[in-house]
N, C-alpha and C positions, 0 to 999 in steps of 0.2 A: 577546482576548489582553491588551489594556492593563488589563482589570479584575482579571486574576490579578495585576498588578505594581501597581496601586495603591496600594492598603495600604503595601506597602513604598515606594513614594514620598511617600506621605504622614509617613511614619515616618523617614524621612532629612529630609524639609523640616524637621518639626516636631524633631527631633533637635540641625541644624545651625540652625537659629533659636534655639533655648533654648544651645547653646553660644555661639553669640555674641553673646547677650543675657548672660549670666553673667560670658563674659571682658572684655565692656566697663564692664556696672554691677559688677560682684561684686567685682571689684578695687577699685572707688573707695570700695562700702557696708562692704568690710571694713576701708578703712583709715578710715574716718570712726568707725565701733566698737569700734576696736580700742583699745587699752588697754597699747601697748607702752610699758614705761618700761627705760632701758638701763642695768637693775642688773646687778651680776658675774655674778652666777649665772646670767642669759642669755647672756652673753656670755662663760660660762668655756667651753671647747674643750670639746667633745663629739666622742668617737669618733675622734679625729683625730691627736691625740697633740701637737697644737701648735697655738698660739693663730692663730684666722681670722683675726682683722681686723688683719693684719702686714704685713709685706712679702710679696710672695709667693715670692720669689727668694732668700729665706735657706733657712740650710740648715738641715736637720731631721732628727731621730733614724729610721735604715731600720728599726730595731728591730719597730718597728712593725706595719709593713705583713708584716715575716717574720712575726711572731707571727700575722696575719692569713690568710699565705698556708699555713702548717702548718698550722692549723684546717680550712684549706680540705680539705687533702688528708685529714688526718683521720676530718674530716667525709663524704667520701665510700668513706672506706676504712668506715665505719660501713654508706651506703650501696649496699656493696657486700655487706657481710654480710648481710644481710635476705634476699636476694632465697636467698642461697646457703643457707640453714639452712632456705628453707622449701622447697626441693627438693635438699636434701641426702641422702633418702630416695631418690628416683630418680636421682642422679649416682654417687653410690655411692665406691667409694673413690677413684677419681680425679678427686671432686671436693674431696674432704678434702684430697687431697693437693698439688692445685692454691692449694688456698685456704689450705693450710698455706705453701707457697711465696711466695705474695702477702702475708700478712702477717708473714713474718718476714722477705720486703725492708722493708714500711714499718719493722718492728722495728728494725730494722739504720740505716736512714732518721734514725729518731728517736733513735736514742742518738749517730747521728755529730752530731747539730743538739744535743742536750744535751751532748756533749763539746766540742764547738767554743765552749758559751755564749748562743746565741742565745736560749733561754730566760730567758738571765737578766737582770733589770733592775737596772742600777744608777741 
C-alpha cells in the first residue's frame, strides 16, 4: 500500500524543497541581477488611473473603475451569446425570444449609463 503513495510522496517533498529553495535564494539572485533604474515610464500609473507611489488615502477619479465594471458586464453579456447561437437550433423560438429580452435590458442598461455620462472622460 505505501508503494502505490510513494511516488506522490516523493513528488510533494521534491516540489516543497524546490519551492523553498526558490523563495529564499530566488528573491535575493533576482535582486542582485536585476537592473532596476527608477525612470518615469516605470513609475508612470499603469491600469489604475492614478499615480501608485502617493498617498493612499487621497481621493481619486470612480470613473475608472465604472468603465471597468461595464466592460465587465459586457464582456459577459458576449459570454452569454456563444453558448446561445450555438444551440439556437434546438431552443427554438423561445430561446430567441428570451435572449431578445436579455439583450435589450443590457440595451436599455447602456444607453441610461451613456446618458447619465459615465462614458465620458473629461
Amino acid at each position: 500500500m505505501l508503494a502505490n503513495y510513494l511516488p506522490v510522496l516523493i513528488f510533494l517533498v521534491v516540489a516543497s524543497g524546490l519551492a523553498a529553495l526558490l523563495l529564499t535564494l530566488g528573491t535575493g539572485i533576482g535582486r542582485f541581477f536585476s537592473r532596476f533604474h527608477g525612470d518615469p515610464e516605470k513609475l508612470a500609473p499603469y491600469e489604475c488611473g492614478f499615480e501608485a507611489f502617493e498617498d493612499t488615502r487621497r481621493r481619486f477619479d470612480v470613473r475608472y473603475y465604472l468603465v471597468a465594471i461595464l466592460f465587465i458586464v459586457f464582456d459577459l453579456e458576449i459570454a452569454f451569446l456563444f453558448p446561445w447561437a450555438v444551440a439556437l437550433g434546438r431552443i427554438g423560438v423561445f430561446g430567441l425570444i428570451a435572449m431578445g429580452v436579455f439583450l435589450a435590458i443590457l440595451i436599455v442598461g447602456f444607453i441610461y449609463e451613456w446618458k447619465k455620462g459615465a462614458l465620458e472622460w473629461d
